[in-house]
MARKEBA-899923 format. One record per residue (C-alpha): x, y, z; residue number from 1. Coordinates in nm, 4 decimals, always signed. Example, Ala and Ser with C-alpha at 12.3 -4.5 7.8 and 13.67 -1.06 7.14 Angstrom:
residues 2
+----------+----------+----------+------+
|        X |        Y |        Z | balo |
+----------+----------+----------+------+
|  +1.2300 |  -0.4500 |  +0.7800 |    1 |
|  +1.3670 |  -0.1060 |  +0.7140 |    2 |
+----------+----------+----------+------+
//
This chain:
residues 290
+----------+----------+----------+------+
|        X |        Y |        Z | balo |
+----------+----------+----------+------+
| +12.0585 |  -2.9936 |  +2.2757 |    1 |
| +12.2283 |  -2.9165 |  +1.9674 |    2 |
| +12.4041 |  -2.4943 |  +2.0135 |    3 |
| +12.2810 |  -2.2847 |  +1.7671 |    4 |
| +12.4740 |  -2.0805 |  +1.5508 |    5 |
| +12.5184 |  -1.6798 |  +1.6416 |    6 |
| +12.7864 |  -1.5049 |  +1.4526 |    7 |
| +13.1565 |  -1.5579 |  +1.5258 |    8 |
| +13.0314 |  -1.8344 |  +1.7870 |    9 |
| +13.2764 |  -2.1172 |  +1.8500 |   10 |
| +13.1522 |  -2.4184 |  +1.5997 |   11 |
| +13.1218 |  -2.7404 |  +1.7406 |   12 |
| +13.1053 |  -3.0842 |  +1.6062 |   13 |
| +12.7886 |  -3.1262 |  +1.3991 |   14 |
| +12.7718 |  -2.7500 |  +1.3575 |   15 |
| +12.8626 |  -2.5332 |  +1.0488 |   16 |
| +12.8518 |  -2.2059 |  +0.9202 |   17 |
| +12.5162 |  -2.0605 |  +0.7631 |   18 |
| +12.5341 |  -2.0925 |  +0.3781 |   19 |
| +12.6890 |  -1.7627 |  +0.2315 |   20 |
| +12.8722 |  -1.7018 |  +0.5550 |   21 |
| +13.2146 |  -1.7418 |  +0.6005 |   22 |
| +13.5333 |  -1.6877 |  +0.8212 |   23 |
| +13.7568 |  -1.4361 |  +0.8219 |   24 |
| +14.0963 |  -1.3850 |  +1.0507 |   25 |
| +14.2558 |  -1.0695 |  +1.0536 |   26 |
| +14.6049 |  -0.9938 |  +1.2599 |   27 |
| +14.5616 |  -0.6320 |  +1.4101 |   28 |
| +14.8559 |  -0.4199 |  +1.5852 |   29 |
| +14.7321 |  -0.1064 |  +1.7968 |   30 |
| +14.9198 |  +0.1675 |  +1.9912 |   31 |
| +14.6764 |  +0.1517 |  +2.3147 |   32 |
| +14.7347 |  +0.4992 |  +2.4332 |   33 |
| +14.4375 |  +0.6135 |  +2.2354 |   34 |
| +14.1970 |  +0.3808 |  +2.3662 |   35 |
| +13.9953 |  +0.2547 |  +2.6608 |   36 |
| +14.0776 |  -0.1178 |  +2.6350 |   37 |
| +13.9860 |  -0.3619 |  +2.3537 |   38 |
| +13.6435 |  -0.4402 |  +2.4355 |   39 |
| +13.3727 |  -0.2508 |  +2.3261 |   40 |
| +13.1980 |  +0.0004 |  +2.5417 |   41 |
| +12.9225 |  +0.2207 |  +2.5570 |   42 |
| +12.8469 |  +0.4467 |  +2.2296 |   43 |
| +13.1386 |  +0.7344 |  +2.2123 |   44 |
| +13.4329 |  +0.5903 |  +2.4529 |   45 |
| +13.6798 |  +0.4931 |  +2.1723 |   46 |
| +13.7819 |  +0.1308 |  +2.1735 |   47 |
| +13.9815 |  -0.0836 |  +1.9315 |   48 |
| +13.7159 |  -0.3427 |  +1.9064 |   49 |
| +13.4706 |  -0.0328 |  +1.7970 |   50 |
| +13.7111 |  +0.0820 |  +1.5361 |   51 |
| +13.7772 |  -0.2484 |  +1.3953 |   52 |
| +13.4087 |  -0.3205 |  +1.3850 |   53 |
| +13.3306 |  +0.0312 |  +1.2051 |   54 |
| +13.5537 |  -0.0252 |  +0.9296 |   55 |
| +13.5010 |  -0.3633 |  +0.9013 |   56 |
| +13.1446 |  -0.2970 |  +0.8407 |   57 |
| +13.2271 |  -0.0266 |  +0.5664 |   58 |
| +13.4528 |  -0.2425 |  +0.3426 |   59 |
| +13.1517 |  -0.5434 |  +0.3765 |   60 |
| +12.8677 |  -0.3100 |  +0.3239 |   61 |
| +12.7197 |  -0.4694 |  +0.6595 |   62 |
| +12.7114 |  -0.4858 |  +0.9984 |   63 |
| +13.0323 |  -0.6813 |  +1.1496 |   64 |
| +13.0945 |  -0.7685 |  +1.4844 |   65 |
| +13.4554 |  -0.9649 |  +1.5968 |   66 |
| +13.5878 |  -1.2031 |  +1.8325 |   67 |
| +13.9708 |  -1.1664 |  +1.9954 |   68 |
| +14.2242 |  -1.3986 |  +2.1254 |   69 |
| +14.2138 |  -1.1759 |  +2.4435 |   70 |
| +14.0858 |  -0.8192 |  +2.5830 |   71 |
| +14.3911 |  -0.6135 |  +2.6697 |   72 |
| +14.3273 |  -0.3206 |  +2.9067 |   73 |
| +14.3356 |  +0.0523 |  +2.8532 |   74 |
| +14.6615 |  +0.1724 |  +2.7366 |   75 |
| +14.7932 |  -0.1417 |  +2.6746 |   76 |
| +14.9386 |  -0.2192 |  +2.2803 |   77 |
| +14.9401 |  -0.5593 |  +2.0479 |   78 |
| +15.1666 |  -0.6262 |  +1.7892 |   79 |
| +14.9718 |  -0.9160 |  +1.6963 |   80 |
| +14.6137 |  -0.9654 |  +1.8167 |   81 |
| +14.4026 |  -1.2087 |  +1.6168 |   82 |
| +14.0372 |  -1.1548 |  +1.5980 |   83 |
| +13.7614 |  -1.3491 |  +1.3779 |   84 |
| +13.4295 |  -1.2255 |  +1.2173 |   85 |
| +13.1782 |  -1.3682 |  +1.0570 |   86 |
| +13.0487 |  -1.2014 |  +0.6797 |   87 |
| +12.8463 |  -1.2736 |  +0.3795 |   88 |
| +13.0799 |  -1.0280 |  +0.1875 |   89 |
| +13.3046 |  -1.1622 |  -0.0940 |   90 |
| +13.6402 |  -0.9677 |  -0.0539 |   91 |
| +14.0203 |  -1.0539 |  -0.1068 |   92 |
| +14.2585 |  -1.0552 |  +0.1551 |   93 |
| +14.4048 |  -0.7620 |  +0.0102 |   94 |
| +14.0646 |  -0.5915 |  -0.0403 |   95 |
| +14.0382 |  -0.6775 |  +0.3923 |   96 |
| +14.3897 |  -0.5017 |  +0.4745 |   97 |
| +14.3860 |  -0.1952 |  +0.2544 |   98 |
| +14.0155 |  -0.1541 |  +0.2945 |   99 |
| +13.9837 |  -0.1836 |  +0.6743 |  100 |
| +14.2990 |  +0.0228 |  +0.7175 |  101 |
| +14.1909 |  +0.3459 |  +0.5384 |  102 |
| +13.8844 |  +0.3182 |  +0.7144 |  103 |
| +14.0737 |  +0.2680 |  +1.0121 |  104 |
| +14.1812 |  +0.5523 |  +1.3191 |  105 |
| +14.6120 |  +0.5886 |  +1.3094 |  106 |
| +14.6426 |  +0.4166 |  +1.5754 |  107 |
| +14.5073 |  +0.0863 |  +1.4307 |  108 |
| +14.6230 |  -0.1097 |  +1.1521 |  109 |
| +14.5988 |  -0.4806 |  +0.9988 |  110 |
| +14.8732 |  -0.6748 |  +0.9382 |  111 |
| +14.7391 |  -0.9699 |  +0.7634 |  112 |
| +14.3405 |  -1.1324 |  +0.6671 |  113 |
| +14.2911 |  -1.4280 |  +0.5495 |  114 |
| +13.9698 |  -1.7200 |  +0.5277 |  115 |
| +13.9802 |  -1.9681 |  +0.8086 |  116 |
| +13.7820 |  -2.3075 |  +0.8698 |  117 |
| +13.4444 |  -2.2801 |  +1.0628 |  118 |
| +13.6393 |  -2.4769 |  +1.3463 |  119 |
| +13.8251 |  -2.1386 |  +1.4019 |  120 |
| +13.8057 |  -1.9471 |  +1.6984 |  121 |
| +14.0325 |  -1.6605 |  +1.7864 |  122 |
| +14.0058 |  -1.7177 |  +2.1479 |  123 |
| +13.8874 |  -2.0872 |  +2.1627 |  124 |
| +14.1380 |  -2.1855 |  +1.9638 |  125 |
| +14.4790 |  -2.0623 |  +2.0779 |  126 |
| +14.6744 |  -2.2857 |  +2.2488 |  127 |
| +14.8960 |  -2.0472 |  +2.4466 |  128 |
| +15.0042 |  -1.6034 |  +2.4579 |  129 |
| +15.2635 |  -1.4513 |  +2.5002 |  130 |
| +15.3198 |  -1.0671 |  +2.5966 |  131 |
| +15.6367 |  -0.8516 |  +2.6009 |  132 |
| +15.6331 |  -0.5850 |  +2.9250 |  133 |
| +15.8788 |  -0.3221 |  +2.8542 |  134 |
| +16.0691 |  -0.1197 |  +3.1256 |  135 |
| +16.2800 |  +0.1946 |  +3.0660 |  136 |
| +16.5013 |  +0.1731 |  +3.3267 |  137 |
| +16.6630 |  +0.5083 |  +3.3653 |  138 |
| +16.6764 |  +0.8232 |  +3.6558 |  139 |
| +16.5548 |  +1.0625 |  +3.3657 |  140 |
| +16.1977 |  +1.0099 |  +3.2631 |  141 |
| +16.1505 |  +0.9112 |  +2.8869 |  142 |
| +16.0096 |  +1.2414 |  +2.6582 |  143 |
| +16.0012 |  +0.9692 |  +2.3647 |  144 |
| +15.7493 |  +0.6882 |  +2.3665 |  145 |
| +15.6713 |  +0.7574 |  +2.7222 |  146 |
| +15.3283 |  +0.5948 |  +2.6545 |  147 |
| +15.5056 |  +0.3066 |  +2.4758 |  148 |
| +15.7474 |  +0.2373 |  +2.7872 |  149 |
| +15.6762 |  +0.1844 |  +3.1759 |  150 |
| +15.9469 |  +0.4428 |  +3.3322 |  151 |
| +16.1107 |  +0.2943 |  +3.6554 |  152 |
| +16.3899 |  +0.5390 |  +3.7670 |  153 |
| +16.5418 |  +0.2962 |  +4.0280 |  154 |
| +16.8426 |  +0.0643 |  +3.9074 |  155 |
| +16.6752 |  -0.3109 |  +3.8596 |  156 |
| +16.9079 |  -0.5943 |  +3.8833 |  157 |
| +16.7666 |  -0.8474 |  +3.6426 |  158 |
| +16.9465 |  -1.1377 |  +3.7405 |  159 |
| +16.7596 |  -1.0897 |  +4.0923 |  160 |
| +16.4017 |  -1.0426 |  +3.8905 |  161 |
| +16.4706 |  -1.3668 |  +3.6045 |  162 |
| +16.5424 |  -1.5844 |  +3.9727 |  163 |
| +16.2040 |  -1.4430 |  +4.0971 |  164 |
| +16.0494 |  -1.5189 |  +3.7661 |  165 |
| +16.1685 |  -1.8891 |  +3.7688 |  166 |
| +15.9525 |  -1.9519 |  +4.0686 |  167 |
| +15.6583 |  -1.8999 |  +3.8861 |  168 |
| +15.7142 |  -2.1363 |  +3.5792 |  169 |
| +15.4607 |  -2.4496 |  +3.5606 |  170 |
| +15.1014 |  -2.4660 |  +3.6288 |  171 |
| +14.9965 |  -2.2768 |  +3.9327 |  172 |
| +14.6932 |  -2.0810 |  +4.1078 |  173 |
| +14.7533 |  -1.7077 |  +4.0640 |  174 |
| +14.5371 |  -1.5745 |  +4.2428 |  175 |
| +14.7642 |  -1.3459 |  +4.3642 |  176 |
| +14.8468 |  -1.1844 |  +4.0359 |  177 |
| +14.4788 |  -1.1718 |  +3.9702 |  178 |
| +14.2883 |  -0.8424 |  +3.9799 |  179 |
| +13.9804 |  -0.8179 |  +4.2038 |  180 |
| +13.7226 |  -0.7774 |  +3.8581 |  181 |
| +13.8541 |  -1.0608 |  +3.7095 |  182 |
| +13.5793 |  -1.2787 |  +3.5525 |  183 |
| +13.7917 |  -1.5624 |  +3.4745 |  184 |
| +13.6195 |  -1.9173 |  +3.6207 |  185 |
| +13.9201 |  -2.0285 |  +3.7754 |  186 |
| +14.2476 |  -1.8999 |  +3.9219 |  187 |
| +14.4590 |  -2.1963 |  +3.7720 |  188 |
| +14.7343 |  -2.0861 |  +3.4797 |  189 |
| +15.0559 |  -2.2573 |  +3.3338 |  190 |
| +15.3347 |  -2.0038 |  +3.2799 |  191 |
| +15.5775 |  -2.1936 |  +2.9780 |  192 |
| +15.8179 |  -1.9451 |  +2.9633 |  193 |
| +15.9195 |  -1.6492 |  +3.1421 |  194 |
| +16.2305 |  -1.4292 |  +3.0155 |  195 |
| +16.4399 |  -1.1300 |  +3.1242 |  196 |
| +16.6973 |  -0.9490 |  +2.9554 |  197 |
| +16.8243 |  -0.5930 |  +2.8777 |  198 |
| +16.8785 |  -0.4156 |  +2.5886 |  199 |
| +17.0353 |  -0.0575 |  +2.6785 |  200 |
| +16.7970 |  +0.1102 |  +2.8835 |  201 |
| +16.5445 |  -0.1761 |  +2.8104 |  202 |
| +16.4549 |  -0.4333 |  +3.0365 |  203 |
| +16.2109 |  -0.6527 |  +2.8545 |  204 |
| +16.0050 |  -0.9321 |  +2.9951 |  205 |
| +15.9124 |  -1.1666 |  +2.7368 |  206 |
| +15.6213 |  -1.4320 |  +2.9101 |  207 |
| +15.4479 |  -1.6995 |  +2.8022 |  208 |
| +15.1258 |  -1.8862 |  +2.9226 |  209 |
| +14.8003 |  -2.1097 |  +2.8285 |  210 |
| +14.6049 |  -1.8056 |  +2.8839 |  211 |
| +14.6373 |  -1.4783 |  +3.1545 |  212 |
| +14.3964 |  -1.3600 |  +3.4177 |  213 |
| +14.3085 |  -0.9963 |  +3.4455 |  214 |
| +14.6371 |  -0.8146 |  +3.5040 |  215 |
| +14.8360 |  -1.1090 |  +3.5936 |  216 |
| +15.1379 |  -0.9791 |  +3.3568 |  217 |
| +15.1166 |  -0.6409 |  +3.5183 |  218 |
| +15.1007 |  -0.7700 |  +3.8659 |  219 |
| +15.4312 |  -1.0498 |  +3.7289 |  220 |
| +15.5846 |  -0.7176 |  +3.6618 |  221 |
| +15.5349 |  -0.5201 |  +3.9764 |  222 |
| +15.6230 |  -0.8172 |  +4.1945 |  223 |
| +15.9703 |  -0.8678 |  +3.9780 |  224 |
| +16.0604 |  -0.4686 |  +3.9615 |  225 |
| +16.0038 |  -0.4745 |  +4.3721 |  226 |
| +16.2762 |  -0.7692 |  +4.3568 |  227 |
| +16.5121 |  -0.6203 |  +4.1086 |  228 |
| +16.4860 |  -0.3019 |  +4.3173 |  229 |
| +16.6051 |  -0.4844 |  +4.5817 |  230 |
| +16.3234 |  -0.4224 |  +4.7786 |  231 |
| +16.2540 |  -0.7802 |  +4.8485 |  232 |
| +16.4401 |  -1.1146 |  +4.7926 |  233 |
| +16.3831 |  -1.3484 |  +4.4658 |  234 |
| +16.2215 |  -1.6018 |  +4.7047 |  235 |
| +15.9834 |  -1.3523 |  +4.8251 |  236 |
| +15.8279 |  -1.4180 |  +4.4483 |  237 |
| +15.7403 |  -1.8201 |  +4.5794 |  238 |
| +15.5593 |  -1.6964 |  +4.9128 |  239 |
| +15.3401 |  -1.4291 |  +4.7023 |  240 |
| +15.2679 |  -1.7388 |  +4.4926 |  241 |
| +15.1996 |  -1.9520 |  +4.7565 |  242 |
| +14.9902 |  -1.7222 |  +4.9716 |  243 |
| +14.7399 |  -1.7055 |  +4.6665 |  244 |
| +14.6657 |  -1.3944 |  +4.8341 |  245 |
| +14.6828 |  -1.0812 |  +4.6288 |  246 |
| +14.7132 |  -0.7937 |  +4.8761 |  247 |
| +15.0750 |  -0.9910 |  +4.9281 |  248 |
| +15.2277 |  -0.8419 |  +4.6168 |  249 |
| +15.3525 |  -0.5468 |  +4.5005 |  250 |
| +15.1428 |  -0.3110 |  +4.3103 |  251 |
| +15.0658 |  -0.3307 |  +3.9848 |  252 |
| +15.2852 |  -0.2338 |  +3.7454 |  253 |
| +15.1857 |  +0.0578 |  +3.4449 |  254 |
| +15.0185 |  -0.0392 |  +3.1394 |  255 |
| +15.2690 |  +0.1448 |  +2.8883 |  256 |
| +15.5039 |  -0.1239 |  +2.8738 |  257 |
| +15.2862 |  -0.4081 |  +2.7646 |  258 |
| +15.2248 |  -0.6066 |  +2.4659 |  259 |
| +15.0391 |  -0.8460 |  +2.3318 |  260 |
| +15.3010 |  -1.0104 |  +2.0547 |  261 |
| +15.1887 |  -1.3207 |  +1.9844 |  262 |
| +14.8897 |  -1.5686 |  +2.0051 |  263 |
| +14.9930 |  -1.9863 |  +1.9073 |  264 |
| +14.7062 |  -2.2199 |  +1.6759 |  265 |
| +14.7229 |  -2.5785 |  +1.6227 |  266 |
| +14.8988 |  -2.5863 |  +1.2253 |  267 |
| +14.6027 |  -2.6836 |  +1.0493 |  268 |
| +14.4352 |  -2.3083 |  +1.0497 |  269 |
| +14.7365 |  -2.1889 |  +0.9155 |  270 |
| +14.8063 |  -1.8698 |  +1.0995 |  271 |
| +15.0997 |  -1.7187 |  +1.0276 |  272 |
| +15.4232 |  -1.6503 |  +1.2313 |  273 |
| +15.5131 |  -1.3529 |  +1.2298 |  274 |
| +15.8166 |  -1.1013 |  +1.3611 |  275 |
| +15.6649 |  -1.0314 |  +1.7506 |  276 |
| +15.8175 |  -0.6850 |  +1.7795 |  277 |
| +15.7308 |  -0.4133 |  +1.8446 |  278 |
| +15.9298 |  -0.2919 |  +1.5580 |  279 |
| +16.2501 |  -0.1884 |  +1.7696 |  280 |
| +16.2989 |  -0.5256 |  +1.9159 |  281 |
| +16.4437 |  -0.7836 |  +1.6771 |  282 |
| +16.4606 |  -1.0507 |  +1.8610 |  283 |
| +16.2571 |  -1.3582 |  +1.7696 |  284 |
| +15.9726 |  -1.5467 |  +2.0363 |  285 |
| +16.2385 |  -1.7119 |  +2.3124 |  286 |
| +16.5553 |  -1.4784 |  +2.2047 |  287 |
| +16.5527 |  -1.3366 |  +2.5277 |  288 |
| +16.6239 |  -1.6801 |  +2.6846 |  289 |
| +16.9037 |  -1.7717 |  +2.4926 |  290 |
+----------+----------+----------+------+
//
């Protein structure tokens, strides 16, 4: 039986858009502190997806609803989520980013818009993620950013936590990283890349994967700040793995420190590349490996 369109639905072969209706892509950046999560919630808890779909309605003079590459948690920033809507409304890509962002709350702003073939999806499509976690590794507590930055007052060795890391590269089951409400249909992830390096007081942890279950970053980052504490051994990372048991691992780690910085598409939609910040980290996708 043939799917039927709904709006922002993934299109299939032998499906198109409605005529009038097209596809629109927007890059969005948010400081999560503000907000309970990405996904929208019941009326009056403030959400990004809520935000971006109240504006978004006011510059097309209807309603809009969006799709994302991936629901981050409460607290938790992007620097570069994609989402996808579906609108009758005629509008520039310039009418999209100053429009929506005037309409939008400070803490949420749009970094690029542009069309996109039906075939787009902002979650189907994406090929892999990748996230920056961000320690502040110092004995003094940060005043500045503190809900930009996970604090860990204990010295962290990061040679010890990138030799921990390295046992989790490849295509595993993770259900030990996984949190207990995780919807996700199966436990089975491929990690491509998984980087540590300081800068200062930084410790950054830039990873890289075909898609992430429900907390699996912040549970990669507890299990690797327990190691570079010295609290356990870098091998201890392969028997958490292994046990696919997730009472095995360390807690999980704060939500400050974590971004979403970048989200890969096949070259034919076109999406752009763009710096993965946040804005005081230079470094480019894979710097922190080199």
């Amino acid at each position: 039986m043939q799917k039927e369109y709904t709006p922002n639905c993934e299109i299939l072969p032998g499906m198109d858009l409605p005529d009038g209706v097209r596809r629109v892509a927007l890059a969005v950046e948010y400081h999560g502190a503000g907000f309970r999560g990405f996904q929208q919630q019941e009326e009056g808890v403030p959400t990004v997806q809520s935000a971006l779909q109240a504006a978004l309605s006011q510059v097309a003079n209807e309603p809009i609803t969006i799709a994302c590459a991936g629901r981050t948690d409460a607290s938790v920033h992007a620097t570069h989520q994609i989402v996808h809507f579906d609108t009758r409304a005629q509008r520039s890509a310039k009418a999209w980013t100053a429009g929506v962002n005037a309409n939008l709350p400070s803490g949420v702003s749009i970094k690029w818009a542009s069309e996109v073939p039906a075939a787009f999806h902002a979650r189907f499509s994406a090929r892999e993620r990748t996230y920056r976690y961000i320690i502040f590794n110092s004995p003094f507590r940060p005043a500045l950013m503190a809900d930009q930055l996970t604090w860990c007052k204990e010295p962290l060795a990061i040679e010890r936590m990138q030799a921990g890391a390295n046992h989790l590269l490849g295509e595993h089951n993770f259900n030990a990283f996984r949190a207990a409400q995780c919807q996700a249909r199966h436990p089975n992830r491929e990690i491509k890349r998984i980087d540590l390096a300081r800068r200062g007081d930084l410790i950054v942890m830039e990873i890289t994967a075909n898609a992430f279950l429900h907390h699996m970053v912040r549970n990669i980052a507890g299990v690797l700040m327990r190691v570079g504490k010295g609290w356990s051994e870098p091998a201890w990372v392969a028997e958490v793995l292994a046990s696919q048991d997730r009472t095995q691992a360390a807690e999980t780690a704060a939500p400050y420190g974590l971004y979403l910085v970048h989200v890969a598409y096949p070259e034919l939609f076109q999406i752009p590349n763009m710096p993965p910040g946040p804005c005081f980290l230079a470094e480019k996708l894979g710097d922190f490996g080199r």
